[in-house]
Legacy VTK file of the C-alpha trace (Angstrom):
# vtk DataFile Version 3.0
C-alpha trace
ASCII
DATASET POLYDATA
POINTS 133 float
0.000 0.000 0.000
1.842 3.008 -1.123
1.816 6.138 0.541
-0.150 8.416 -2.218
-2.773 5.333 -2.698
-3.567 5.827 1.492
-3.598 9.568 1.328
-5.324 9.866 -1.634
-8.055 7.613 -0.960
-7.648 4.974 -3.751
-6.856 1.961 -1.097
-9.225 2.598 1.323
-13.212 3.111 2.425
-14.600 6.043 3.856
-13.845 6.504 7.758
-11.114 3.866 7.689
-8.345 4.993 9.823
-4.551 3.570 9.049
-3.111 5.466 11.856
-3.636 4.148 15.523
-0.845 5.760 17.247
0.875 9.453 16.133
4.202 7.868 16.399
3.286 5.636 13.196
1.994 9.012 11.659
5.074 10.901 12.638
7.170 8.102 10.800
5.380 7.565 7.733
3.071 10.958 6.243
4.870 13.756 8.421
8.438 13.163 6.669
6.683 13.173 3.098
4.752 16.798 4.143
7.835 18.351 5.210
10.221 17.029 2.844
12.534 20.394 1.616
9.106 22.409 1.956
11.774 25.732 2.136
13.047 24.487 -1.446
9.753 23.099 -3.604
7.820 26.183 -2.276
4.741 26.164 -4.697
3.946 29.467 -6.203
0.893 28.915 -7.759
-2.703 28.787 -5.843
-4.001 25.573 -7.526
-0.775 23.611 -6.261
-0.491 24.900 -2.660
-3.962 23.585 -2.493
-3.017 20.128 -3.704
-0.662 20.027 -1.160
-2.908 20.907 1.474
-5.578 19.394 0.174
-2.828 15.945 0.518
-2.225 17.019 4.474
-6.189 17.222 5.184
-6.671 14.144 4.035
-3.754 12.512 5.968
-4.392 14.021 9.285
-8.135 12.346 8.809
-6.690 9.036 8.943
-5.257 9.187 12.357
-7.251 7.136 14.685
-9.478 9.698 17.133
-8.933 12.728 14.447
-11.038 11.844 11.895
-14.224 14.223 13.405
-12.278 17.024 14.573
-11.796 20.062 12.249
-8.706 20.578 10.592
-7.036 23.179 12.528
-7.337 20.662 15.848
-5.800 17.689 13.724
-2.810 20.063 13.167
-2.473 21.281 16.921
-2.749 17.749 18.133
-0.601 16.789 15.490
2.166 19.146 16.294
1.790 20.270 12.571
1.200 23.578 10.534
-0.616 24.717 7.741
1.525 24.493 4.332
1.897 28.455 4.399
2.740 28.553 7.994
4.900 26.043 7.643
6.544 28.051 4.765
6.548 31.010 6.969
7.631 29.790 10.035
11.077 27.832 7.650
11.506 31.107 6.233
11.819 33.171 9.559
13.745 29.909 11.127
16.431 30.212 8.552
17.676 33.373 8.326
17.797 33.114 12.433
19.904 30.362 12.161
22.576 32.053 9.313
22.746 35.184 11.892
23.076 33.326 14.635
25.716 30.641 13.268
27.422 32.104 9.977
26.650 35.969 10.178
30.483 37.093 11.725
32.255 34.170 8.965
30.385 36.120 6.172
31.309 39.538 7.600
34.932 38.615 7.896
34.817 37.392 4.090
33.130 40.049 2.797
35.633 42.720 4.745
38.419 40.651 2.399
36.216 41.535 -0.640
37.914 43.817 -3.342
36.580 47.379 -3.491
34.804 47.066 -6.531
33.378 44.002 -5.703
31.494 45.806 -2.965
30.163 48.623 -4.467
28.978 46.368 -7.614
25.778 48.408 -9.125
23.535 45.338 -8.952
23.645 41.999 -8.095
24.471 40.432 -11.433
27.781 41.974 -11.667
28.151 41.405 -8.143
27.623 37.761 -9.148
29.974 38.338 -12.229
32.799 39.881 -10.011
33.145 38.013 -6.600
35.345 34.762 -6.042
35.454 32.937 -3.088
38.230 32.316 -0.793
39.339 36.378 -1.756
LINES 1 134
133 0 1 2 3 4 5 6 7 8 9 10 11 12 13 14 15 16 17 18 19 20 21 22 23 24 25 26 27 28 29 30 31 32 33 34 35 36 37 38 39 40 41 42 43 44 45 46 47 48 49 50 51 52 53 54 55 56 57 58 59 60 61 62 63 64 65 66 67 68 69 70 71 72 73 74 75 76 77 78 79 80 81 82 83 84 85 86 87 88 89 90 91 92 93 94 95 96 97 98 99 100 101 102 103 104 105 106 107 108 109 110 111 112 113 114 115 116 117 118 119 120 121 122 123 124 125 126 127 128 129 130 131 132
């Protein structure tokens, strides 16, 4: 039984529940909803709600879920919605490169050539900077 077939409703009944326990749900759907959600970020309406169209219809199947509305399946889940989720990566990583990487950068770009710095726009930028300089 593959994972898209369960979500998507083509192996099972309506009200059949495949998840007893959230740790089985936490091991099997969860990884596949946040898989690189910072990278595949959909842009277009019709494919965020696939997506989260795909994580309504997961959180249904865990056992005691299935009648409560969608925002308690995600609290009780632990989970968020696919544009808070978004939001909340996009916020977490820039935190992460200030808190961790922000004084490496600054002592590279110090090292930077003059008119590397004051490039007019980031394509020459691009054009003009080499690592390790």
């Amino acid at each position: 039984m593959g994972f898209n077939n369960v979500v998507m409703g083509t192996e099972l009944g309506p009200g059949k529940q495949v998840f007893d326990d959230l740790g089985i749900f936490d091991a099997l759907v969860r990884p596949h909803l946040e898989y690189c959600v910072q990278f595949w970020a959909p842009h277009y309406k019709r494919d965020i709600e696939v997506l989260e169209r795909v994580q309504r219809r997961a959180t249904k199947l865990v056992k005691g879920l299935e009648h409560k509305s969608y925002e308690e399946r995600l609290r009780e889940l632990g989970l968020f919605s696919l544009e808070e989720r978004r939001l909340r990566g996009d916020l977490i990583n820039p935190c992460n490169y200030l808190k961790r990487g922000c004084r490496e950068v600054v002592k590279h770009w110090n090292r930077l050539p003059r008119e590397v710095v004051e490039s007019p726009s980031l394509e020459v930028f691009k054009r003009r900077v080499k690592c390790g300089t």
